[in-house]
N, CA, C and O of each residue as an XYZ file, in Angstrom:
228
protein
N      57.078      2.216      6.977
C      57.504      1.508      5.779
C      57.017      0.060      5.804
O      56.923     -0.650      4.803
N      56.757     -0.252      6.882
C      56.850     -2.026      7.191
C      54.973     -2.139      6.465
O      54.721     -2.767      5.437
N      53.848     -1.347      7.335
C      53.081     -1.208      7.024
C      52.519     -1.148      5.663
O      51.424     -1.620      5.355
N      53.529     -0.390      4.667
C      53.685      0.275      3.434
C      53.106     -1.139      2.627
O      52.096     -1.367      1.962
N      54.504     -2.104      3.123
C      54.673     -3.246      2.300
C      53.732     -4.338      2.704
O      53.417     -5.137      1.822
N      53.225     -4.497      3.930
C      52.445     -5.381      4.214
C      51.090     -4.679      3.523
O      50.485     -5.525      2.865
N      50.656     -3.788      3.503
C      49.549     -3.463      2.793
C      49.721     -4.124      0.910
O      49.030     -4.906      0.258
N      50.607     -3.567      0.678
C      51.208     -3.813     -0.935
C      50.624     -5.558     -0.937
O      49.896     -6.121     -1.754
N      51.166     -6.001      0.108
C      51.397     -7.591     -0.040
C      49.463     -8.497      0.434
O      48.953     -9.594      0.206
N      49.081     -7.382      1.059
C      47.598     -8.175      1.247
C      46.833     -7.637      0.185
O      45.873     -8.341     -0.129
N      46.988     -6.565     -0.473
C      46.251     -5.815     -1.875
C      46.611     -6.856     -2.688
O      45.628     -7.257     -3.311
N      47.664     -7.490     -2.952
C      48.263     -8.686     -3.881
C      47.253     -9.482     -3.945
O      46.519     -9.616     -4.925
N      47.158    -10.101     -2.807
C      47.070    -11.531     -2.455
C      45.235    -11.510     -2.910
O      44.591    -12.221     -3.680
N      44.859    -10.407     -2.070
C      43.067     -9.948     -2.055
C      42.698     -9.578     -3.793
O      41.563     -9.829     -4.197
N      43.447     -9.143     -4.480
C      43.095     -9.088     -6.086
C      43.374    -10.010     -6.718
O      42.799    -10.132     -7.799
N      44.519    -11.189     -6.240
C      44.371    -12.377     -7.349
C      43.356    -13.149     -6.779
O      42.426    -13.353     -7.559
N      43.209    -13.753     -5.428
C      41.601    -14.110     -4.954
C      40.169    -13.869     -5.800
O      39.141    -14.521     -5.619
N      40.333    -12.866     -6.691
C      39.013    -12.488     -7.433
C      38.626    -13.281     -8.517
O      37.603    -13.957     -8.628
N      39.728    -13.102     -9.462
C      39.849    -14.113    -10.546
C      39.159    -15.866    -10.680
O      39.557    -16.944    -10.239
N      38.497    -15.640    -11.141
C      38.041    -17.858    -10.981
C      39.024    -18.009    -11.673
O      39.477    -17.155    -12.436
N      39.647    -19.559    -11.414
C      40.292    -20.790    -11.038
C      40.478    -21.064    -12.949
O      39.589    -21.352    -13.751
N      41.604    -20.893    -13.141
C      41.870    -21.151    -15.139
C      41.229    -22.549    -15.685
O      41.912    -23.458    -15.214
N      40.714    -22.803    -16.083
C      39.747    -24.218    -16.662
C      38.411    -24.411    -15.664
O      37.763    -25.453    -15.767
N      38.133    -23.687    -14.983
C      36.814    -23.440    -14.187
C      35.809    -23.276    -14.843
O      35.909    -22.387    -15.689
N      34.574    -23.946    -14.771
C      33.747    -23.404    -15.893
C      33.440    -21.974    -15.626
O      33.328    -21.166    -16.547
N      33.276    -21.587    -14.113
C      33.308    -19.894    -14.420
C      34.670    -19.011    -15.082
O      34.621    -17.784    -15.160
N      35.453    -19.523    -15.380
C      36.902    -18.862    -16.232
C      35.852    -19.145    -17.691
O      35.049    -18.321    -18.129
N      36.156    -20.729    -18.354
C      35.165    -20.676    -19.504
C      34.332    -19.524    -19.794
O      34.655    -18.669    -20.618
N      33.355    -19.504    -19.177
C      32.350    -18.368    -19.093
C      32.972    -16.692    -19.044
O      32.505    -15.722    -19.641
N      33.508    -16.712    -18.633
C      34.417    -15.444    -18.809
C      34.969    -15.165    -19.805
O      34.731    -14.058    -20.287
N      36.046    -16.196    -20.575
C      36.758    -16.097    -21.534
C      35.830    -16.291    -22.916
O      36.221    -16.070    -24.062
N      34.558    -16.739    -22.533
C      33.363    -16.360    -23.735
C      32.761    -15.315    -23.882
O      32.137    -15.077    -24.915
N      32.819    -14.654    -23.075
C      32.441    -13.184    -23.358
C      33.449    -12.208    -23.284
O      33.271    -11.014    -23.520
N      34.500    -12.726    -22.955
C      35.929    -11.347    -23.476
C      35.969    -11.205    -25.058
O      35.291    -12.034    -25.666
N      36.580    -10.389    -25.715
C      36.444    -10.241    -27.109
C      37.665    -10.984    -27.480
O      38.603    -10.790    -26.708
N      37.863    -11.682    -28.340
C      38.892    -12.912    -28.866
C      40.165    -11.838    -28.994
O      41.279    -12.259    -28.682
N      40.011    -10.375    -29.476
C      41.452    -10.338    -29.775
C      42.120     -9.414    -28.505
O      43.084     -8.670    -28.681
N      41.324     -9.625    -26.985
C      42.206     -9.509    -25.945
C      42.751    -10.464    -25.504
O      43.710    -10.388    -24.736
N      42.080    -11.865    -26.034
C      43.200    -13.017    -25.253
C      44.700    -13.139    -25.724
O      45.359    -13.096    -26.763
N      44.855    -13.307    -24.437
C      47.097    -13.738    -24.941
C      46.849    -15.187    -24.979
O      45.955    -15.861    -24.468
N      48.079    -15.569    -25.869
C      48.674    -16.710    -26.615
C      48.197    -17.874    -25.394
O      47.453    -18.828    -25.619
N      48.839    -17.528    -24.011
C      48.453    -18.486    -22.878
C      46.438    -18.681    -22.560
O      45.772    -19.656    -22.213
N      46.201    -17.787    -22.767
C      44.337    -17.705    -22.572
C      44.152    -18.872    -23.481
O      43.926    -20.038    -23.157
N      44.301    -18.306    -24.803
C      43.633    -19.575    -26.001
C      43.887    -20.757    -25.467
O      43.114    -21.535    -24.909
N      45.518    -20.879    -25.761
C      45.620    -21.930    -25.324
C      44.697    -23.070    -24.200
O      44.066    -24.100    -24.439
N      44.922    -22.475    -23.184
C      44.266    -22.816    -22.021
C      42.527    -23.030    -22.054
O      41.854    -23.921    -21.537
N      42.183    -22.064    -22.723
C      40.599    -22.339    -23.692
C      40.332    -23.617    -24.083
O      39.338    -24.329    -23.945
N      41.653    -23.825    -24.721
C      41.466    -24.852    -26.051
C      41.357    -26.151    -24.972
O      40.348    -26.820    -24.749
N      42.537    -26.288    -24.441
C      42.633    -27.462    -23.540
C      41.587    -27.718    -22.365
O      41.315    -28.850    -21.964
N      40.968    -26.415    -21.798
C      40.131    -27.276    -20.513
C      38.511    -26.540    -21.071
O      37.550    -26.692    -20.317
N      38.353    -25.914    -22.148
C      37.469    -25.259    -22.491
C      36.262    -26.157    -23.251
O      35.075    -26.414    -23.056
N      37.465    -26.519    -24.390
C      36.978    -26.871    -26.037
C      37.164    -28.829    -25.891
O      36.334    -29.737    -25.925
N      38.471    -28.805    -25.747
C      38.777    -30.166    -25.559
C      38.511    -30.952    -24.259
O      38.559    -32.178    -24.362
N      38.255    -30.458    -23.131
C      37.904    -31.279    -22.003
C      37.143    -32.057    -21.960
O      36.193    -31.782    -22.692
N      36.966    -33.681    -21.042
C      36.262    -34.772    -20.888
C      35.115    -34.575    -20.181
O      34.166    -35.358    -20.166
N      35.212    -33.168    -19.382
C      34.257    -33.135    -17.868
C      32.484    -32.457    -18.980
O      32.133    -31.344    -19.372
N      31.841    -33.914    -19.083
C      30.634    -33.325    -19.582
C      29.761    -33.866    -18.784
O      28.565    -33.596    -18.903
């Protein structure tokens, strides 16, 4: 059982690791080629602010 859960808990940890970093320009890049009406309310958002509106040029 112990095994069970420590596996559960490094499968966790090893699949959010994949994901780039939310306002990353590789997230940007991602969230430009997803189709607009899979993003949730938090995506746009987050688009808008480190995507659309950000200083880093």
């Amino acid at each position: 059982m112990k095994k069970a859960v420590f596996a559960l808990i490094a499968l966790t940890f090893t699949l959010a690791g994949c994901a780039p970093e939310v306002g990353s320009k590789a997230w940007c890049a991602d969230m430009k080629e997803k189709p607009k009406g899979d993003w949730t309310a938090n995506e746009a958002g987050d688009f808008a602010k480190h995507c659309l509106f950000s200083d880093d040029d």
